[in-house]
C-alpha positions in Angstrom: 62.5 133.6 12.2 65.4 131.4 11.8 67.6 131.4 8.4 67.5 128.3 7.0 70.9 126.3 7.2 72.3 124.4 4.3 72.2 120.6 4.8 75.6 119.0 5.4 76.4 115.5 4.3 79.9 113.7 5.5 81.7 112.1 3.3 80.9 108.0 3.8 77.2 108.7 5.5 74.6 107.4 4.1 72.0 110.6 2.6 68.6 110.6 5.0 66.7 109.4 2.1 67.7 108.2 -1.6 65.8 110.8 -3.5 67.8 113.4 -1.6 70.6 114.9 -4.0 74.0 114.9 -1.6 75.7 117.4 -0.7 79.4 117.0 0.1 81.5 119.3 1.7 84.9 119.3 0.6 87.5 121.2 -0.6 87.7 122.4 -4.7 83.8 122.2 -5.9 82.9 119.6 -3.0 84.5 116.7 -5.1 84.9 113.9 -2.0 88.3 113.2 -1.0 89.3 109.5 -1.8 89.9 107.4 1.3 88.8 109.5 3.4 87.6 107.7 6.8 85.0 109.2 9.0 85.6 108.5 12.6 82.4 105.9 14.2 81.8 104.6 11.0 81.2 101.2 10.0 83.2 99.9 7.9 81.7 98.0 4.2 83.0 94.6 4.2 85.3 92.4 6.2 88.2 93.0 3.3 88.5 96.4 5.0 88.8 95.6 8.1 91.7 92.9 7.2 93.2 96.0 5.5 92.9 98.3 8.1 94.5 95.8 10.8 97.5 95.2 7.9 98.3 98.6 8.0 98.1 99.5 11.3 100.4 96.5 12.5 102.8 97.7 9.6 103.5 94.2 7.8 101.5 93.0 5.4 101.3 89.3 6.2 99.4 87.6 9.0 100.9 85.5 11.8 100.1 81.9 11.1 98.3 79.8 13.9 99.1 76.5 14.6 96.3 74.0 12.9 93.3 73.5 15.6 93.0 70.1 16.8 89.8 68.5 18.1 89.1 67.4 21.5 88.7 63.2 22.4 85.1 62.6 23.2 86.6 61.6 26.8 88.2 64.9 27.1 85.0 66.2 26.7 83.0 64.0 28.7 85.2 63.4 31.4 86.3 60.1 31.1 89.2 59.9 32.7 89.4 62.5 34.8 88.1 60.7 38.1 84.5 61.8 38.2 81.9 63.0 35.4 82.1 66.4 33.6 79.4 68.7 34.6 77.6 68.3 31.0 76.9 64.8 32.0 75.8 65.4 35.4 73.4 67.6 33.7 72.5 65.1 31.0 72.1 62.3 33.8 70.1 64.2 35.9 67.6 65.4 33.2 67.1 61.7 32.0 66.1 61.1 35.5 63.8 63.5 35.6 62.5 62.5 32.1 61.9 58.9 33.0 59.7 59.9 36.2 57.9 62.2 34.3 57.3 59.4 32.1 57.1 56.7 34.2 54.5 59.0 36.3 52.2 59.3 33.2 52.3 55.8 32.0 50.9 55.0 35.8 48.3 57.4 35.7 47.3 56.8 32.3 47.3 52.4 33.0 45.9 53.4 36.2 43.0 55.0 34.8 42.6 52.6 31.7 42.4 49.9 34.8 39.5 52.0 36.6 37.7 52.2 33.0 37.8 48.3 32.3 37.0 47.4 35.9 33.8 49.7 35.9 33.3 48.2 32.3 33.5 44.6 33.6 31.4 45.3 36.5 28.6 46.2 34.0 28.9 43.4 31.8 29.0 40.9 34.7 25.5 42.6 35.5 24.4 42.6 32.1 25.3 38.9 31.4 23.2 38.2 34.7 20.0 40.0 33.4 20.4 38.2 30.5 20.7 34.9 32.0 17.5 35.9 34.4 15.5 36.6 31.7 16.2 33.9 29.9 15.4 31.7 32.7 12.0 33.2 33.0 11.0 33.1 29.4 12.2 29.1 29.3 9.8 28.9 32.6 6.8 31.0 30.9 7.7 28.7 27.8 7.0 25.6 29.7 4.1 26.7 31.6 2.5 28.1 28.0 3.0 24.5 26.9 1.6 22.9 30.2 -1.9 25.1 29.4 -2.2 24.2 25.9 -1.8 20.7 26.9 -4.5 20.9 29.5 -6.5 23.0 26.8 -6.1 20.3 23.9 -7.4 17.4 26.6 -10.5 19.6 27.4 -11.1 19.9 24.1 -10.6 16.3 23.0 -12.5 15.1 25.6 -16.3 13.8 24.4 -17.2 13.0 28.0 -18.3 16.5 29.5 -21.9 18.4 28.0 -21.4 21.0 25.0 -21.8 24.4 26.8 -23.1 26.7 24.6 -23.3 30.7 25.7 
């Protein structure tokens, strides 16, 4: 079998776990040397790497920039620049689209609202018909109804014929 090999730790590594004691190895009782950088590693905040780049370029100040200035909306747009930028192209092209698309589902959806009503109206009309049919009939059954009960009532009133008796 293998011996077993001491575990290692650099300096500025993070341990494998956080229960796990570290182990440095160093010089003079394995105290870590202060500054120490480990090359490939990350470095902790962003004041770092400002520091780093002060030292390396030697001064200790930064160059300053001029301020940044914004941009006309017509710059940006294309204006006046003879033709339109490519961002409105773009913009003009998908509001195309967007109005057929819409354009395409109001017609369908008016179209089909139209087909609804017209089948709707269709049975109304022959629903109003049968109604007025019927009520025709029943005023002409009324009528003759009355016409027999007048005939009946002058049967009736009449003392000329023979009682009939059954």
């Amino acid at each position: 079998m293998a011996a077993s090999r001491p575990l290692r730790v650099v300096p500025g590594e993070a341990s494998e776990s956080d229960s796990e004691p570290e182990l440095l190895a160093g010089a003079a009782g394995g105290v870590p040397g202060a500054g120490l950088k480990v090359p490939g590693e990350a470095s902790e905040t962003e004041e770092e790497e400002e520091e780093e780049k002060e030292e390396e370029e030697g001064g200790g100040q930064r160059p300053k920039l001029p301020p940044a200035t914004a941009e006309e909306p017509a710059a940006i747009w294309g204006g006046g620049q003879g033709g339109p930028s490519l961002l409105q192209q773009r913009l003009w092209e998908g509001s195309g689209r967007l109005r057929g698309a819409v354009g395409s589902a109001l017609r369908q959806s008016y179209g089909t609202a139209a087909r609804h009503l017209g089948g709707l109206g269709g049975a109304l009309g022959r629903a109003q018909a049968t109604a007025a049919a019927a009520a025709h009939c029943l005023r002409l059954a009324r009528r003759d109804l009355r016409a027999v009960a007048a005939t009946v009532d002058i049967v009736t009133a009449c003392r000329l014929l023979p009682e009939i008796r059954g």
